[in-house]
N, C-alpha and C positions, 0 to 999 in steps of 0.2 A: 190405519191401513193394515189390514191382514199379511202375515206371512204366508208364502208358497213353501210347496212340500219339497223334494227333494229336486234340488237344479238340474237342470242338462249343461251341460258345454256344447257348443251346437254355433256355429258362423254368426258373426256380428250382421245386426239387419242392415241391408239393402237402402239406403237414403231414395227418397222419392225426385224426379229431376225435373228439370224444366218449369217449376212454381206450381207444379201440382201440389194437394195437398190430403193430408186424409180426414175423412166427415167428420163432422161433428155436431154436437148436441143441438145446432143451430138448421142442419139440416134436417133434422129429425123431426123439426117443429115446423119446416118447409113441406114435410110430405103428411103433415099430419093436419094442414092446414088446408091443401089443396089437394089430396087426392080423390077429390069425386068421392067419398064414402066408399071407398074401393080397400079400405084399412082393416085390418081383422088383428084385434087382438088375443093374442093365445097364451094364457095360464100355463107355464112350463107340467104341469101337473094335469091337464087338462089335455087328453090323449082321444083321439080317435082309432078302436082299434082295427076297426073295415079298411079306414086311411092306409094306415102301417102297413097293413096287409098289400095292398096295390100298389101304396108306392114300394112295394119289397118286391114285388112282382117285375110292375115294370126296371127296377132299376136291376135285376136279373139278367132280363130282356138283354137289354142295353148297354150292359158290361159284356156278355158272351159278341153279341156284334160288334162292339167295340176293338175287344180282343181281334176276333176273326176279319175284321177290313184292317186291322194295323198289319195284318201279314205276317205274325210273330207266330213261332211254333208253340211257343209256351205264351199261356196267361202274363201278362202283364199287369193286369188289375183283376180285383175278386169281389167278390159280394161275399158280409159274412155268412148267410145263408146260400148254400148254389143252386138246391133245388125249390123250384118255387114252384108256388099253385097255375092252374093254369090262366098262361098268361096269353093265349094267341090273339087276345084282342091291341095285345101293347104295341105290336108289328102295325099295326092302322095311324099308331102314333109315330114309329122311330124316324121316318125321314124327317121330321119338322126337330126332332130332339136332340141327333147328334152333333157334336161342336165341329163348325165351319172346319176344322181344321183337318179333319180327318174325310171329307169326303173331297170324290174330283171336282174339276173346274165347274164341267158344264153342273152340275149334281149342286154346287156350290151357287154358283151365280143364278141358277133358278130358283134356292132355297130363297136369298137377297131378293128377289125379282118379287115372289109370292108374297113376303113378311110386308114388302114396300105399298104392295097394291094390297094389302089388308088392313094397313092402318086408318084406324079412323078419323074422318074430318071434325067430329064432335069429341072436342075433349080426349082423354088416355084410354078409353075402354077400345081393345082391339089395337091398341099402338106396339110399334114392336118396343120391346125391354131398352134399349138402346134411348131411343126418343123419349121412354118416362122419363129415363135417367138425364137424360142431356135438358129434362122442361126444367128440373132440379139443380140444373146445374152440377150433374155429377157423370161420372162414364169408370167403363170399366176396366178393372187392371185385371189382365188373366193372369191365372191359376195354372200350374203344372199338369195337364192332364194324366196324372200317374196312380190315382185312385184314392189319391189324398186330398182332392179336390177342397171339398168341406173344410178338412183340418186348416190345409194350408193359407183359406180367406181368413178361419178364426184368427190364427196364428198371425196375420198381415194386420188385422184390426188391435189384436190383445197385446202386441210384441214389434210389432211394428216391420218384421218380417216371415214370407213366406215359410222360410227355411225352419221354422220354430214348429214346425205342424206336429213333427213327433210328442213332443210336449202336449202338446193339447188333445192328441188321440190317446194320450196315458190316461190324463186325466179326465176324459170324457168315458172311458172303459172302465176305471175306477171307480167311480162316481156311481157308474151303473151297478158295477158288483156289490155294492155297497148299499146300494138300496135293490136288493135283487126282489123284495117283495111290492114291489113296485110296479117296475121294469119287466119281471118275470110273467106276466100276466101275457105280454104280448108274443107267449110261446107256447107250444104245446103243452112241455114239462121244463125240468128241472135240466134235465140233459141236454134238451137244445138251445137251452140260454144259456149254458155253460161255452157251447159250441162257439153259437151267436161270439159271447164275448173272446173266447182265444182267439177268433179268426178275426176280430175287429183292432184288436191289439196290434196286429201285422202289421207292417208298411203296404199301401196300395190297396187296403180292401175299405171301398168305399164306404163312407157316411153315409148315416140317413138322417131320419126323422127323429129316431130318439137318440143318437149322440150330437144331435144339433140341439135337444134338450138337455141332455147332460152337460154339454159343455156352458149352458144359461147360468145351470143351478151348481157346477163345480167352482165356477168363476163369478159367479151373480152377475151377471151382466145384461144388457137387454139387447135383441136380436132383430135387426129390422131387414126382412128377408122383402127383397123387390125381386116377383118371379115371371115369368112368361106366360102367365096365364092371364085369358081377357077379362076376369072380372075379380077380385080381391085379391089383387096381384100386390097388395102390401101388408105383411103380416109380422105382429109383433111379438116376439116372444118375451115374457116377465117372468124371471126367477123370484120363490116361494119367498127367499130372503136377498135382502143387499148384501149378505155377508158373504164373504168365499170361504170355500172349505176349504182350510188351510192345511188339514190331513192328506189332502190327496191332488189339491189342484198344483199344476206342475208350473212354473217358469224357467226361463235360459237360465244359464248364470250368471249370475250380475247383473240383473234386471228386476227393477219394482215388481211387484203383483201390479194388476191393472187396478185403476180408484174405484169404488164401490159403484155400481148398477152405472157400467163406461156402456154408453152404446156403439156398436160395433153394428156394420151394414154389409150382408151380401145380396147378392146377383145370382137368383137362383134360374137356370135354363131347364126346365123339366125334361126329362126326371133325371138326367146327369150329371151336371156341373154346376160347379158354383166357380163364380168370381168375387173378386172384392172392389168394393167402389171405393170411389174418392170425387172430391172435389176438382173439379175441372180448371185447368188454367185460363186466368182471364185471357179473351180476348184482346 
């Protein structure tokens, strides 16, 4: 087992209650068994950069509304990029993308009403995220909506608590500087990936796409993201190596590294939030 780089001191994790439990390798093999060919395996190293580009777009979008219906004067959450390309198609998307929690009753209970009456009778394609996860046996533990979203489900799978997320945004930022001839491809130049990473190092400036790779290949670990989208809505991510980089990947203090290629499960809601799943308690 790999050493971790320099500890945090940071709150003892949160015990899970009521005989719930968190996933494991057995469920991994439940959804790999049974998801209708809906599974997409993805090469940490294997980038789409059109992808990057739109989901940097919308999740732009979707940060500035977010801000602006929370009723806050100041930003609450950030995007490490603020200005994005044009994005006016992402607005077509946002009432289906924002979390339940931030919109009103009626605005609420119609989002619930449409997701119920779009589920399919054949099989998961078209089912809402909630029912893939409940056919598996799994549901979902939210997430802080604080723009640590991302970090905070790694942090829940790796650590065994939310509260660890700072951790895992060091080490996902690290990672990336670190292989900046890599990572840097998906910027203009040299300056705006510098940007990119200062402002992703922050508290509150959401995740994306490639520090959800970085954190694969900082921690070798494998990523089985289950999203809201109706058709290869389960997607796995596999680090280049089992090993962790011990240089820079962070843990709390007084906490193991996690064991080599641990799979770890989120709950992605396009294009903003992640949660973390687990194992549902028996009936």
């Amino acid at each position: 087992m790999g050493q971790c780089s320099t500890s945090q001191d940071v709150p003892e994790p949160v015990p899970l209650r009521g005989g719930d439990s968190f996933a494991s390798t057995d469920l991994a093999n439940r959804f790999e068994e049974a998801d209708g060919g809906h599974v997409v395996l993805v090469p940490s190293r294997d980038v789409d950069l059109e992808a990057v580009k739109t989901q940097r777009a919308e999740a732009v979008t979707a940060s500035n509304n977010v801000n602006r219906l929370s009723g806050m004067s100041r930003k609450t959450t950030r995007h490490a990029l603020e200005e994005p390309p044009d994005v006016r198609t992402s607005f077509q998307r946002l009432s289906t993308s924002l979390r339940l929690s931030r919109m009103g009753t009626m605005k609420r209970n119609k989002m619930i009403h449409d997701v119920k009456a779009a589920e399919s009778s054949q099989g998961l394609q078209g089912a809402s995220l909630e029912k893939r996860l409940q056919t598996f046996g799994m549901q979902m533990v939210e997430m802080a909506g604080d723009g640590n979203c991302q970090f905070r489900t790694m942090a829940f799978n790796l650590f065994r608590s939310q509260e660890h997320h700072a951790a895992v945004r060091q080490s996902a930022v690290a990672h990336m500087r670190k292989h900046a001839d890599f990572f840097g491809v998906f910027f203009e130049d040299e300056a705006e990936f510098g940007h990119y990473c200062k402002n992703m190092a922050l508290h509150g400036t959401w995740g994306d796409e490639l520090t959800l790779r970085a954190v694969v290949e900082a921690y070798g670990c494998i990523a089985h993201v289950i999203t809201s989208e109706p058709t290869n809505w389960h997607l796995v991510y596999e680090p280049e190596s089992s090993d962790m980089d011990s240089a820079i990947a962070v843990c709390p203090l007084g906490m193991d590294p996690p064991k080599a290629r641990k799979q770890i499960f989120l709950a992605y809601i396009s294009p903003i939030h992640y949660n973390a799943i687990i194992a549902r308690k028996p009936q």
